[in-house]
Backbone as CSV, one residue per row, in Angstrom:
resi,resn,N_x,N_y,N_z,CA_x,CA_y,CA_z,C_x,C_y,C_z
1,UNK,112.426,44.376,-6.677,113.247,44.247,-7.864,114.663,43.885,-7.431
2,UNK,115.428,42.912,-8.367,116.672,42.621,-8.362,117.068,43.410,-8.859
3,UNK,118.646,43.668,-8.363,119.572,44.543,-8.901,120.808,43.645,-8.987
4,UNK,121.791,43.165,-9.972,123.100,43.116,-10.310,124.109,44.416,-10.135
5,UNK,124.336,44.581,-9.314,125.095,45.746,-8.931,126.744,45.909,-9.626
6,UNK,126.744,44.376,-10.517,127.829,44.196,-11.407,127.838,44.432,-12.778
7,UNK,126.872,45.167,-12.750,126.212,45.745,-14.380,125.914,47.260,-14.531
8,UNK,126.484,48.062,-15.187,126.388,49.745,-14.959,125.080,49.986,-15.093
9,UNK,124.136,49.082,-16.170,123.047,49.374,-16.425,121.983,49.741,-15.041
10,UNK,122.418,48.453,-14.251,121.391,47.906,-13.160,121.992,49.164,-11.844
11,UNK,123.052,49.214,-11.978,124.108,50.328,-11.327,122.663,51.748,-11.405
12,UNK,122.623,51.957,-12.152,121.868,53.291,-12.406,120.658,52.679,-12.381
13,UNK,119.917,51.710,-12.310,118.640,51.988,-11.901,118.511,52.035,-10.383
14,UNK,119.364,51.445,-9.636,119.332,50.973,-8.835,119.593,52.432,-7.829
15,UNK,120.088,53.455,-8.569,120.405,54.421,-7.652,119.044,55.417,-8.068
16,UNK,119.009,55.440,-9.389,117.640,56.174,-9.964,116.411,55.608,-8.436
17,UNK,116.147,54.328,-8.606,115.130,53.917,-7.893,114.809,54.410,-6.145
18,UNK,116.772,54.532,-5.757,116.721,54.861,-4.272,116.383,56.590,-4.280
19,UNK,116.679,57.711,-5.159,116.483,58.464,-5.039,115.268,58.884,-5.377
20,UNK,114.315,58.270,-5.979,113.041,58.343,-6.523,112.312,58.127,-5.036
21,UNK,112.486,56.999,-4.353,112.088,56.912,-2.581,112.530,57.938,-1.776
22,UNK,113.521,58.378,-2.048,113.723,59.406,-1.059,113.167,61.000,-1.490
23,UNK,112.727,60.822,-2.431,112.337,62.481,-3.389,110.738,61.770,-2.976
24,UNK,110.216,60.690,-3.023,108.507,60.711,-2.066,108.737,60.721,-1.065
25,UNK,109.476,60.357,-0.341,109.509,61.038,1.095,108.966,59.587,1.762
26,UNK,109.731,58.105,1.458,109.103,57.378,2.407,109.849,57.392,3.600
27,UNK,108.982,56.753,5.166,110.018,56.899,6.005,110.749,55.628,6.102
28,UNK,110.044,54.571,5.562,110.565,53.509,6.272,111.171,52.210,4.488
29,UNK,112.430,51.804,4.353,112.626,50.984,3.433,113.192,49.559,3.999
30,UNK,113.512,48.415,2.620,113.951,47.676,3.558,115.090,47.540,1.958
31,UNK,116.982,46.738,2.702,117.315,47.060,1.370,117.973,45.569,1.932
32,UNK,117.893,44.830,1.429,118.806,42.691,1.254,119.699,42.610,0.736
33,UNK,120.618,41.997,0.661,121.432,41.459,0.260,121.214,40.010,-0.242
34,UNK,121.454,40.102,-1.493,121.286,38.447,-2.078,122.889,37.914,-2.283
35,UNK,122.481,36.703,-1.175,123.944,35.666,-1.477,124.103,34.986,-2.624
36,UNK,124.386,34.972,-3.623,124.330,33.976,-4.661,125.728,32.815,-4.789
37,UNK,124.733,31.493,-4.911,125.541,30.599,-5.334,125.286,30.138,-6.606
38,UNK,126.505,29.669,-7.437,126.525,29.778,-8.896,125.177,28.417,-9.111
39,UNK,124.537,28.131,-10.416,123.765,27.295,-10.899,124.438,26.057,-10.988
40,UNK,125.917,26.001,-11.322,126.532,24.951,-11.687,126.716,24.049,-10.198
41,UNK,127.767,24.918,-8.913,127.074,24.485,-7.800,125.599,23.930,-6.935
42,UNK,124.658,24.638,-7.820,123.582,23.631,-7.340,123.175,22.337,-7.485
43,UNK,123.614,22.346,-8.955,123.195,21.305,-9.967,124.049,20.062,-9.371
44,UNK,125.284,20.509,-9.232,126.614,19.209,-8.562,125.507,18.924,-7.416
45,UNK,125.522,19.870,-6.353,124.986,19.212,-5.050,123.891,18.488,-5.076
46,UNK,122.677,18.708,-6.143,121.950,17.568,-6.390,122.058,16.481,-6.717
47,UNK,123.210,16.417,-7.685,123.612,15.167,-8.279,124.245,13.914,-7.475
48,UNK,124.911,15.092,-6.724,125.857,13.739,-5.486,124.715,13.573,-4.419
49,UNK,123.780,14.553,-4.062,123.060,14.473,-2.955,122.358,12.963,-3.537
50,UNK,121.781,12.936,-4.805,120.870,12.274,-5.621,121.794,11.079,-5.840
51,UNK,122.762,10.839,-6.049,123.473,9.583,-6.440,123.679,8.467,-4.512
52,UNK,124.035,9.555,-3.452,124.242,8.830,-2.666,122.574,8.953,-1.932
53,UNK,121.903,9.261,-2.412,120.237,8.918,-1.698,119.887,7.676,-2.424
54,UNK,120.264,7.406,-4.096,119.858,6.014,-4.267,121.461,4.768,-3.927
55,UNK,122.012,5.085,-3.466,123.435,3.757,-2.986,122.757,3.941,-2.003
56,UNK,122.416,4.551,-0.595,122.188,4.661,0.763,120.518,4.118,0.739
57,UNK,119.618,4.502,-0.095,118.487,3.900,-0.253,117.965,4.892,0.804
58,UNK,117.151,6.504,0.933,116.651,7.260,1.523,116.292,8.254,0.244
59,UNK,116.095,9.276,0.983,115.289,10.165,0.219,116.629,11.211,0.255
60,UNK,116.357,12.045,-0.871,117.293,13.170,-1.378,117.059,14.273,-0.023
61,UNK,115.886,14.223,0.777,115.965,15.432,1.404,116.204,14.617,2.929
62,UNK,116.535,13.598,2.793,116.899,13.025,4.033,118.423,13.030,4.383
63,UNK,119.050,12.544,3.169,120.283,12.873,2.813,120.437,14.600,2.727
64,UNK,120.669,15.391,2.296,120.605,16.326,2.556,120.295,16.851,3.869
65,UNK,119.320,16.665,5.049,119.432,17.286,6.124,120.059,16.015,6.838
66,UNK,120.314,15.221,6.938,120.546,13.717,7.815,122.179,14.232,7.689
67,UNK,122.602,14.333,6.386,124.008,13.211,6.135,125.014,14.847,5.917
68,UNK,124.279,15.393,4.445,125.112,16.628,4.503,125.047,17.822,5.197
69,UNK,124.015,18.093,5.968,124.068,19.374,6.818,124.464,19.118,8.390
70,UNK,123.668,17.438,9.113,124.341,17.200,10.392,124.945,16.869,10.487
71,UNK,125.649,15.792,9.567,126.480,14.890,9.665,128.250,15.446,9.261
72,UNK,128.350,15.899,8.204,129.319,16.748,7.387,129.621,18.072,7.771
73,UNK,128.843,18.769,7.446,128.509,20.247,7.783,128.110,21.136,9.010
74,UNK,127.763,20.153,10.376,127.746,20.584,10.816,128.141,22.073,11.442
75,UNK,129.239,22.567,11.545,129.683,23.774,12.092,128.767,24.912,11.019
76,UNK,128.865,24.749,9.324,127.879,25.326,8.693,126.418,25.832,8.618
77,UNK,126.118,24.511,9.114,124.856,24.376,9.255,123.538,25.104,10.301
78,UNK,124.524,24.226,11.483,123.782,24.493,12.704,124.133,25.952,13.289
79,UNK,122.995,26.693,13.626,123.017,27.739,14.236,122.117,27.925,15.454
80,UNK,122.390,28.964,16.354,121.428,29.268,17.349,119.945,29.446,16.976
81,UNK,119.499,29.214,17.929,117.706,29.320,17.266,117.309,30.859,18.305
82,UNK,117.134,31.725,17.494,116.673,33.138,18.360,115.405,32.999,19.006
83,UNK,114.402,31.933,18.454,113.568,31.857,19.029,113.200,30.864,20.415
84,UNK,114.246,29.976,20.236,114.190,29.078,21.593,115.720,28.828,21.836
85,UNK,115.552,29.489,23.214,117.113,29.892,23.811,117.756,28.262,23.989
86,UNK,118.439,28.104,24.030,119.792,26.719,23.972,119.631,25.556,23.174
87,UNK,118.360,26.484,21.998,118.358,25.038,20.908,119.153,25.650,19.557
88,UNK,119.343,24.635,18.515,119.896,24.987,17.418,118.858,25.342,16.560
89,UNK,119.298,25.509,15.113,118.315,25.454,14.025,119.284,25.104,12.573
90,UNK,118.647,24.813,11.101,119.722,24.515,10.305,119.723,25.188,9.422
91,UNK,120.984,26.304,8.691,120.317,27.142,7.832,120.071,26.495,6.401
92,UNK,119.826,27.189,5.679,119.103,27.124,4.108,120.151,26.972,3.558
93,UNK,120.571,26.117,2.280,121.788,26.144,1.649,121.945,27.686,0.667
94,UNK,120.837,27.910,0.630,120.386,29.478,0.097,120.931,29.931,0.677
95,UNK,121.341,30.268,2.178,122.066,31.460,2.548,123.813,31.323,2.217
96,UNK,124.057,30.431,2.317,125.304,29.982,2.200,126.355,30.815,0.643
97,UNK,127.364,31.636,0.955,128.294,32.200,-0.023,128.567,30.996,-0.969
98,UNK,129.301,31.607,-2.123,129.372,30.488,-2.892,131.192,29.573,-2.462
99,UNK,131.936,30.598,-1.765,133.283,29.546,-0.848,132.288,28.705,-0.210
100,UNK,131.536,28.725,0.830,130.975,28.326,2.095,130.480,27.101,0.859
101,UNK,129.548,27.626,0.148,129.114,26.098,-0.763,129.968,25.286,-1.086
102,UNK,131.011,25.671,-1.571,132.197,24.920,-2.429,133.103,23.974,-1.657
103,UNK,132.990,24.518,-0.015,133.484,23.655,0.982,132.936,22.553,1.573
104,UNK,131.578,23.024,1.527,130.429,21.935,1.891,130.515,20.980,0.831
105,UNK,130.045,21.468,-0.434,130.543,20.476,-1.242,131.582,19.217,-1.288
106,UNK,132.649,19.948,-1.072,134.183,19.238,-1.676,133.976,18.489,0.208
107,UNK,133.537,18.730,1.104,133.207,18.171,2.403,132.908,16.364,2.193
108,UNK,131.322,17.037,1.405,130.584,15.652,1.198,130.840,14.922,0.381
109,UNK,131.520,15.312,-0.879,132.045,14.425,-1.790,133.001,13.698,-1.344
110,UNK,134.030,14.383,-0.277,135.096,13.224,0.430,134.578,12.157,1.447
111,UNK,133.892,12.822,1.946,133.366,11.915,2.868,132.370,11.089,2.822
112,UNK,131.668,11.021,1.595,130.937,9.975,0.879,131.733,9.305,0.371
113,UNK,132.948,9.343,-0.157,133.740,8.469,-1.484,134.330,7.202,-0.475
């Protein structure tokens, strides 16, 4: 279950729920953190991703890992790979805060124009 932890409602289930686990007595939980980036930010990054995939003539997800994550974004993007020592890997725009988006963004829009 999601919790909005910016809502009193969700506030109290959310603590109801942890003490309800700890009154069964589990030993083991797991608790995430969700990054959220706004809807309106997604929607832009498709649009420009989508406008310069048909001027460039490629695919939206080519553009997107080709142009805005190696090309632009790099330092964002690329991370260590835990699983194979001295290679990279590229993260998910999902993980990304919604500053971190907004930079990437305003990144590729300049540097496409």
């Amino acid at each position: 279950m999601i919790y909005n932890l910016s809502y009193d409602k969700d506030i109290e289930r959310f603590k109801s729920k942890v003490s309800k686990l700890l009154n069964i007595g589990y030993e083991v939980v797991e608790l995430t953190e969700k990054k959220q980036r706004s809807l309106s930010q997604n929607n832009y990054l498709y649009l420009i991703l989508g406008w310069f995939s048909l001027e460039y003539g490629c695919t939206i997800e080519e553009v997107k890992i080709d142009f805005f994550k190696r090309t632009v974004n790099r330092e964002l993007f690329e991370v260590p790979n835990p699983k194979r020592e001295g290679t990279t890997r590229l993260r998910s725009t999902a993980d990304l805060t919604k500053e971190e988006m907004s930079r990437a963004i305003d990144r590729f829009r300049n540097w496409s124009s």
